[in-house]
N, C-alpha and C positions, 0 to 999 in steps of 0.2 A: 165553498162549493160542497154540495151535498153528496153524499157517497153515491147516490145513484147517480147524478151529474158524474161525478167520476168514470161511474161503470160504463155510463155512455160516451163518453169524450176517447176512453179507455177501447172497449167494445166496437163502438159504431151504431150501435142500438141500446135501445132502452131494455133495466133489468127486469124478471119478472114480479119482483120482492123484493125489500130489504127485512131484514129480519134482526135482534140483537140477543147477545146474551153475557149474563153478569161476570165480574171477577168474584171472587169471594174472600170473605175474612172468617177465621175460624173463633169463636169464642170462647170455647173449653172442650175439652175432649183432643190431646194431639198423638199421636203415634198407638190409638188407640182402635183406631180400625181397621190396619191389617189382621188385627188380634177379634176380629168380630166385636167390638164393644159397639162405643156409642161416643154421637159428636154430634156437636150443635155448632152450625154454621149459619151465616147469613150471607145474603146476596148484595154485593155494593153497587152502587149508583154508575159504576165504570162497566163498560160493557165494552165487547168485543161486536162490530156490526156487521155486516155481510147484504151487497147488494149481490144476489145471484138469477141467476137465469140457465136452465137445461136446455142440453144437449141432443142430439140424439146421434152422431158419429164416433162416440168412444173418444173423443177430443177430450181432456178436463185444463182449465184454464185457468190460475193464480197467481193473484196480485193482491201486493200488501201497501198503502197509502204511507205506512210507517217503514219498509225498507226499500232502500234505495236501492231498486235491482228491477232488471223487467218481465215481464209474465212470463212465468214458467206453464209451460205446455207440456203436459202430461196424453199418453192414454192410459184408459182406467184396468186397462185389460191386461195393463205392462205394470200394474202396480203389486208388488209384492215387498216382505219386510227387508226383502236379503237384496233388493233391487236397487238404483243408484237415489231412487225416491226415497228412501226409507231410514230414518236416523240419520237424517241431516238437514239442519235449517230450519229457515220459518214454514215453510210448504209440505213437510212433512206431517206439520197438524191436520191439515185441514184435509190435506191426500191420504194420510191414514184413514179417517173417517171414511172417506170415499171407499177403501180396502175393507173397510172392517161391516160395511154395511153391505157390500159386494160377495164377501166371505161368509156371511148371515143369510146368504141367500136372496138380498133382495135387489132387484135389477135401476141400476144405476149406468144409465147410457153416454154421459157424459154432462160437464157444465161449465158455466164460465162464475168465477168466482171474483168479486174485487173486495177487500175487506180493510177498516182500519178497529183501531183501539186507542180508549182511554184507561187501561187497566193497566197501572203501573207495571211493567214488568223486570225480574231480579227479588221483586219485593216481596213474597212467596204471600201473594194474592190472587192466584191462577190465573194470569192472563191466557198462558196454554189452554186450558181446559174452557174458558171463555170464547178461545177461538173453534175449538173441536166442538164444542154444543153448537157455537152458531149455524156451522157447518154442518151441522144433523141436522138439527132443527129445519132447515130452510130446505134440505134433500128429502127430510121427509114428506114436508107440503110439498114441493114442486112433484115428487113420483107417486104422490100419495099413496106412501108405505103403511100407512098407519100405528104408526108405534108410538106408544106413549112416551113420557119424559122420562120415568125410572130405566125405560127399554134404551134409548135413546144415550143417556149414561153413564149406561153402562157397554156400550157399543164403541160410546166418545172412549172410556175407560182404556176398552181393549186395542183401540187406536193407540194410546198413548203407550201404552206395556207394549205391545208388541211391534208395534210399525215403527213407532219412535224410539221405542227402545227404554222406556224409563218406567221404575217397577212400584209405580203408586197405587194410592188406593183408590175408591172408589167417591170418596166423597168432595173432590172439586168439582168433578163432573154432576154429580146429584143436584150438589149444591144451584149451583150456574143453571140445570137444569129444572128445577122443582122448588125453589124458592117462592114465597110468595110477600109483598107488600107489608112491610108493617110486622114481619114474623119472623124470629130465628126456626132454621128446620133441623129438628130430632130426629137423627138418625141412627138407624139401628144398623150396623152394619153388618149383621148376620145374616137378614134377613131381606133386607133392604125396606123395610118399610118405614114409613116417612109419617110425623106429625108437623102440625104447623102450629108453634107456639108465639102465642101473642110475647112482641119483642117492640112496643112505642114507647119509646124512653122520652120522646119530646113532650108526650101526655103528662110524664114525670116532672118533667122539668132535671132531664137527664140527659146526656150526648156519651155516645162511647166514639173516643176518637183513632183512628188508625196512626202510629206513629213508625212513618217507612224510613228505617233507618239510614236507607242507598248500600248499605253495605254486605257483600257476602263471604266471608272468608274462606277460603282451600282447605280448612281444616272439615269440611261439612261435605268432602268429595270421600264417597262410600260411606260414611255415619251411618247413612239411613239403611242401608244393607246389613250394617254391623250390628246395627240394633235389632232390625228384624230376624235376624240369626237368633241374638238373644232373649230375645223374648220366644220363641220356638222354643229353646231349649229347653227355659224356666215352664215350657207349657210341658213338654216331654216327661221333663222329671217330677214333675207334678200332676202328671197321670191325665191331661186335659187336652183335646184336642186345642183349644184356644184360651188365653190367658182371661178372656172373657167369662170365661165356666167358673174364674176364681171367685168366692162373695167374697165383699169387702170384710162383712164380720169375719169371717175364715182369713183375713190375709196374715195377721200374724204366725198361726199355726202355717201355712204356707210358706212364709220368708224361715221359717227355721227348720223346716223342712229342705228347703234350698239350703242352707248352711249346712246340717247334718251330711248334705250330697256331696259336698265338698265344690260344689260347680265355681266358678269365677263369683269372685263379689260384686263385680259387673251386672251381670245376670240377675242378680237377689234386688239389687238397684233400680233397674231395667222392669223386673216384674211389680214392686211396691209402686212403682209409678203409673204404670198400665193401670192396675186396680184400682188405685186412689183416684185417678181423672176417669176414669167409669163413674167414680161415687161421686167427680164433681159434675158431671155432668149431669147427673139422678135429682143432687142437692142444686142445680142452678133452675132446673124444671119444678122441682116442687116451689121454691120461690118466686119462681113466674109464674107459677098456676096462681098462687092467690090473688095475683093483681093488688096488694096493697104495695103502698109507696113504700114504707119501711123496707117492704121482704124485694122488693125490686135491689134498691141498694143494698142491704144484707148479700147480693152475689160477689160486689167488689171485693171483698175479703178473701170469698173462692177463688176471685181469678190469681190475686196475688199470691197464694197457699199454690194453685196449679204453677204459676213462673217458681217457684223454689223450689218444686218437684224437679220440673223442667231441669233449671241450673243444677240444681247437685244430684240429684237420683241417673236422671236421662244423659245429662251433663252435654245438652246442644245450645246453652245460650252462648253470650259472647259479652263484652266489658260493654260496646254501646248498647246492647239490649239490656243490659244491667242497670246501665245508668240512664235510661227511660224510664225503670219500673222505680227505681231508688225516687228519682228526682219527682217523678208525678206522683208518687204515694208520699214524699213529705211536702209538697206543694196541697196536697187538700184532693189528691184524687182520692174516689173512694178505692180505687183497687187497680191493677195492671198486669199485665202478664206477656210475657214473648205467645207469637202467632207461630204455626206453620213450622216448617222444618228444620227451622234454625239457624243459626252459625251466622245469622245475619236476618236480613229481610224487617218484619216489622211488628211493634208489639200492640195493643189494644189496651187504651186508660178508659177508663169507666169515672167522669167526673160529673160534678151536679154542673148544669147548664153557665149559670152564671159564673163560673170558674174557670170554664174552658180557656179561655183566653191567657188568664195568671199561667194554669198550668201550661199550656205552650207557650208561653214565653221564658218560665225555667229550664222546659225542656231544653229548648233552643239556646238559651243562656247556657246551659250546662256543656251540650256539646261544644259552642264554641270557647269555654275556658279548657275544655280537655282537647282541644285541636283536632276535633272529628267535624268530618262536613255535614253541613246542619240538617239536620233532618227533613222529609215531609211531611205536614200534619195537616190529617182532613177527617171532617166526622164521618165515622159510619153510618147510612142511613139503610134500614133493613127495606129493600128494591126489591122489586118483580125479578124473577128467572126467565128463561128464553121465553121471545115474544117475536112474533111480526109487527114490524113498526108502520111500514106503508106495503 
């Protein structure tokens, strides 16, 4: 049954829209855009959908096809961060957005919402953030706000930090929102401006595949705050408002600059990492601008050089993501690297076409001689960002 047949069996009546929006996978650039650097993400074929229809009684209505719970009924007028709505559950996404577009000023009378997802979730592919775009996206045609996708966001953004409660960056939401077909997007997260780099690997006779470990470990609860601490500091005593201000040529004199300060050798770690995946993300754009085959594959090597930064500098991978990138870089991947935030979730093999297969099947062979449950493997295909579907 189609989600709008949902919304109507659900409802009573038929939706006004269905609407959908991507998860995403990250290719290079991680823990680098709180620091205003740069990241290159793409948008996957797994979306977050949303059959919706407006209100106009201050009612807001939500329901998820994937949890087994019944509509939560909301008013939008009763919606605040510190409210019973706010940092908790799966309805807090999509309710935020509702807050955060309300808080902006723009008049949101109420809606009925019924929503499901194919965006793995755990697997730090943003199904969250897939859900908070669809939920713009679809409030903004139905009130006809007018807001663009970059607006849009960073709106979903402010949803997720403040309603929700969790202190990310901006670029699952961009991503999910402004992705385009066929293109990984360059983002600047300084600025927020966005390019769209040609990313057809099938042209190549290339597949980059997502491999979701299933696994997240407790050791990845606070990481990301700790690290954001430290990277502030290494900007502080390096005289930069953002770690992004460092140039790569400059980072040496810079890491012994951090040594002569005597800061944590954490921090010196923390900062060489930040700067190096700036210059890989510089270096994966220059080899995608030329469009030759060679320089396409010449990025595997970066991603792999970005996973060792990751594991020893950042120090958020873990043994299964290790042994993802070990096992597909001596099976004939050209290159691998851990995705996203860490401690688990999923990593990205960059293989020639005809390979795919061999390397998942070591993959898979591998965890099951080390007694981890076997992983998912599905190719990334560079998708559309939010869209109305019917």
């Amino acid at each position: 049954m189609s989600v709008a047949a949902q919304f109507s069996d659900l409802y009573g009546y038929e939706p006004a829209g269905v609407w959908a929006a991507p998860g995403r996978v990250n290719l290079i650039g991680e823990y680098t855009d709180f620091n205003e650097g740069f990241v290159m993400p793409l948008a996957l074929p797994h979306t977050a959908v949303a059959a919706v229809a407006r209100r106009t009684d201050g009612v807001l209505r939500l329901h998820s096809a994937d949890i087994d719970a019944p509509v939560a009924e909301l008013r939008v007028d009763e919606l605040t961060p510190l409210s019973k709505y706010g940092q908790g559950g799966w309805a807090a996404y999509p309710a935020g957005v509702v807050w955060a577009l309300r808080d902006a000023g723009h008049t949101i009378t109420g809606a009925d919402l019924h929503l499901a997802s194919t965006v793995p979730t755990g697997a730090g592919l943003s199904s969250s953030a897939a859900l908070e775009v669809v939920t713009a996206y679809a409030l903004n045609e139905l009130f006809e706000l007018g807001l663009s996708g970059p607006e849009l966001a960073v709106l979903a953004q402010r949803a997720e930090n403040v309603f929700v409660g969790v202190p990310c960056g901006v670029m699952d939401q961009m991503a999910s929102a402004c992705a385009t077909e066929g293109h990984a997007l360059h983002l600047d997260c300084r600025d927020l401006s966005i390019r769209q780099v040609p990313f057809d690997l099938s042209a190549q006779g290339l597949q980059l595949l997502v491999v979701d470990t299933r696994v997240k470990h407790e050791l990845g609860d606070g990481a990301y705050a700790e690290r954001r601490a430290g990277c502030e500091e290494g900007a502080r005593v390096l005289g930069v408002s953002h770690l992004r201000d460092v140039a790569y040529a400059e980072l040496a004199d810079a890491l012994g600059k951090l040594e002569e300060s005597g800061v944590d050798e954490k921090v010196v770690r923390y900062v060489r990492h930040v700067v190096s995946d700036d210059h890989r993300v510089e270096q994966v754009i220059d080899l995608l601008d030329t469009g030759r085959s060679s320089d396409v594959r010449a990025i595997g090597p970066i991603l792999t050089e970005g996973h060792t930064s990751l594991r020893d500098d950042l120090r958020i991978s873990c043994p299964e993501l290790d042994l993802v990138v070990a096992t597909a870089n001596a099976s004939g991947a050209l290159g691998a690297r851990m995705t996203g935030g860490g401690f688990g979730g999923s990593a990205v093999v960059l293989v020639e076409s005809a390979d795919a297969d061999a390397v998942t099947k070591s993959v898979l062979s591998a965890f099951q001689e080390a007694g981890y449950t076997a992983p998912r493997v599905f190719p990334a295909v560079p998708s559309p960002g939010a869209h109305r579907v019917a």
